[in-house]
C-alpha positions, -999 to 999 in steps of 0.1 A, spaced: -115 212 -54 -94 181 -45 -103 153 -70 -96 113 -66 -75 109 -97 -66 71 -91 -72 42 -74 -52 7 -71 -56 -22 -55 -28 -45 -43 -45 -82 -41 -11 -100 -33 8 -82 -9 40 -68 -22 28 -77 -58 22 -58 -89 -10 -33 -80 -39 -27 -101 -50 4 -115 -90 8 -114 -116 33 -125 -135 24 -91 -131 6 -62 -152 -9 -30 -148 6 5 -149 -30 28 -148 -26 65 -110 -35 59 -99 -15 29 -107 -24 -4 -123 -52 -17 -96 -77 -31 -66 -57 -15 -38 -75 4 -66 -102 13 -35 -124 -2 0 -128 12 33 -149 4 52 -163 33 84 -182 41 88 -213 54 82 -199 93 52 -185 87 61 -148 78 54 -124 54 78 -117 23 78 -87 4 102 -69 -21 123 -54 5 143 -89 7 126 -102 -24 129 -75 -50 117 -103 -80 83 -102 -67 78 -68 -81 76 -84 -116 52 -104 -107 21 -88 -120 -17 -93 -108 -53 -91 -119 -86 -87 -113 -108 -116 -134 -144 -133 -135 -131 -158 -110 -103 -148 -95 -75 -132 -90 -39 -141 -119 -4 -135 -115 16 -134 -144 55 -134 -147 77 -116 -170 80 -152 -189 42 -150 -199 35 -183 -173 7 -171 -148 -18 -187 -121 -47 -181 -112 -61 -175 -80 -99 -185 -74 -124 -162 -57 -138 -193 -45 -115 -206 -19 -122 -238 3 -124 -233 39 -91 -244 59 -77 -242 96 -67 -211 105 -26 -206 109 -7 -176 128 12 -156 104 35 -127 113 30 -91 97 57 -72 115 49 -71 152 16 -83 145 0 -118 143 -27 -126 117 -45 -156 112 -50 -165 75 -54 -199 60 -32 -216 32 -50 -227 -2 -33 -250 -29 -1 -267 -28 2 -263 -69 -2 -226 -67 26 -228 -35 48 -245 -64 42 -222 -92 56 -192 -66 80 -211 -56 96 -218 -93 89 -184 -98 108 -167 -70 133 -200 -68 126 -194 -30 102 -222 -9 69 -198 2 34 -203 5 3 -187 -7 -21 -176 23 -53 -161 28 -70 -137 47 -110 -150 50 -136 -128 65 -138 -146 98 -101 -136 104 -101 -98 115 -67 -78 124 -73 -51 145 -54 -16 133 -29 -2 159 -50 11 186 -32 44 195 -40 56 156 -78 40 152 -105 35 171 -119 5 187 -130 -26 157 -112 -8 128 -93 -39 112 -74 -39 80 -62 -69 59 -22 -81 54 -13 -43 48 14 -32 66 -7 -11 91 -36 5 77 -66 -2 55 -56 34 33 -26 50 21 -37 84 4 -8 108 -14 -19 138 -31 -5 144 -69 15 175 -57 32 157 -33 46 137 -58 50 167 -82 69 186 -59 92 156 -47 101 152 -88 111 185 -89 138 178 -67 153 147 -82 173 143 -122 149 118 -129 110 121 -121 94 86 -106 60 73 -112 30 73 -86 37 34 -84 69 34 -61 50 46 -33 19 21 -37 -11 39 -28 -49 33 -27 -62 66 -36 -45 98 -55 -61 130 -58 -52 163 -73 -60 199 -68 -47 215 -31 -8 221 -19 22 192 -19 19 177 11 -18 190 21 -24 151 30 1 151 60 -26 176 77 -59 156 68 -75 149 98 -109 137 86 -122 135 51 -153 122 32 -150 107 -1 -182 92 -17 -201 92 16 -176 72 35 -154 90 62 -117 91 61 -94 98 95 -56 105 89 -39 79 114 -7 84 104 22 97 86 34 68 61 72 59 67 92 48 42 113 19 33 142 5 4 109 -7 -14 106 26 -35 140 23 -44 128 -3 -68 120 3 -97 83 -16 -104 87 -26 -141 127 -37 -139 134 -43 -105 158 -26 -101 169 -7 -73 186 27 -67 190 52 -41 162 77 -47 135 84 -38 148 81 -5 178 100 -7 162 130 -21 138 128 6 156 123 32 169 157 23 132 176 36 110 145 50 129 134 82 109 129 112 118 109 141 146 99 121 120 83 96 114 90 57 75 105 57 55 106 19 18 101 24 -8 96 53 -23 66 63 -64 64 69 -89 43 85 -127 45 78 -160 40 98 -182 31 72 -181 16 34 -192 21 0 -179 26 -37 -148 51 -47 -147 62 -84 -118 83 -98 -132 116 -104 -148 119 -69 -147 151 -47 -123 144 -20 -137 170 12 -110 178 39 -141 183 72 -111 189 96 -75 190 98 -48 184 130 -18 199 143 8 178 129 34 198 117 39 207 81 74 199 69 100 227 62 129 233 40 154 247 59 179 266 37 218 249 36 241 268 47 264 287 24 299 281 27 322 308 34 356 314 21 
């Protein structure tokens, strides 16, 4: 049986996630994640790629809002309860979003923070970013994620990726929503529809990777694996696969410890190992 063995929520995007024993199913991912976002002074999106001190930066989940906390023990709370404000064009890669901004005091406390001039922004429910319409169907939106509402990695996967390396990493490099055990490394990449607590899953997606799980979450610091090791067995299309990307139909409640049931599976290809060669005298 394949089992939900985690869940996390990311409420600022490129911020510390949250670990949760359950989590709700919105019609653009779950409820609190990525609905927040930091941008520069032009309007778009930061994230640790450029800004690795943002992954100290830890968030979470209270009666009234969202706090971020720094490694210094200052913090700042975010309120559930925001004030409407005109909408603003915000770039999320080649995408435009429309979010609104919300306190100029909370704009200075990241900007001491990072020492870099940003802005806080929000996604409200009246702004909706329609997910990449060769991979999802027609009104499937997600929030300031990358691309998708979902990123699911099966426990193997990562398993089987530590065996490979000196030094194992933790599930939080890769930032997922949902973990599950039980099946083969890598049984995600063929997961074409799913059901997990009554809501339906479709794989959109094989998740490329970027420098951002080179850093380490806890330190910042950076290095060159995972991405060197897999590199060695997950090219395709000259891009760095771990973990598939979903979009949903409908909504509900996720708990860790749920039954995760694979209805169908595509052809994408599973990924082999070809042997080196072995050098000759």
């Amino acid at each position: 049986m394949l089992q939900v063995s985690q869940l996390f929520i990311y409420p600022v995007k490129s911020l510390g996630g949250i670990s949760v024993p359950s989590a709700e199913a919105t019609s653009r991912g779950f409820k609190h994640d990525r609905r927040l976002m930091l941008v520069n002074e032009h309007g778009h999106f930061m994230t640790q790629r450029e800004f690795v001190k943002m992954a100290l930066l830890k968030t979470a989940i209270e009666t009234h809002g969202i706090r971020v906390s720094n490694q210094n023990g200052d913090s700042v709370l975010i309120p559930f309860d925001i004030d409407k404000q005109p909408l603003h064009q915000f770039a999320v890669w080649d995408d435009t979003c429309m979010g609104q901004y919300i306190d100029n005091k909370i704009d200075e406390w990241f900007t001491q923070t990072l020492d870099i001039k940003c802005r806080l922004v929000y996604m409200p429910d009246d702004s909706e970013r329609e997910v990449d319409q060769r991979y999802a169907k027609p009104g499937m939106i997600t929030s300031f994620a990358d691309a998708y509402p979902f990123l699911l990695i099966g426990q193997a996967s990562l398993d089987d990726l530590n065996k490979r390396m000196a030094l194992p990493l933790p599930m939080d490099r890769f930032r997922p929503n949902i973990v599950f055990t039980g099946g083969d490394a890598y049984g995600e990449d063929l997961m074409n529809e799913i059901k997990i607590a009554g809501i339906t899953f479709y794989g959109a997606k094989l998740c490329a990777r970027c420098v951002l799980t080179t850093i380490d979450q806890q330190t910042a610091a950076k290095a060159k694996e995972p991405l060197k090791t897999l590199a060695s067995y997950r090219m395709k299309n000259n891009k760095i696969m771990f973990g598939q990307n979903l979009v949903h139909e409908n909504t509900g409640t996720i708990s860790v410890g749920d039954e995760l049931k694979v209805l169908s599976t595509h052809t994408e290809e599973r990924f082999i190992i070809e042997p080196k060669p072995v050098k000759t005298a």
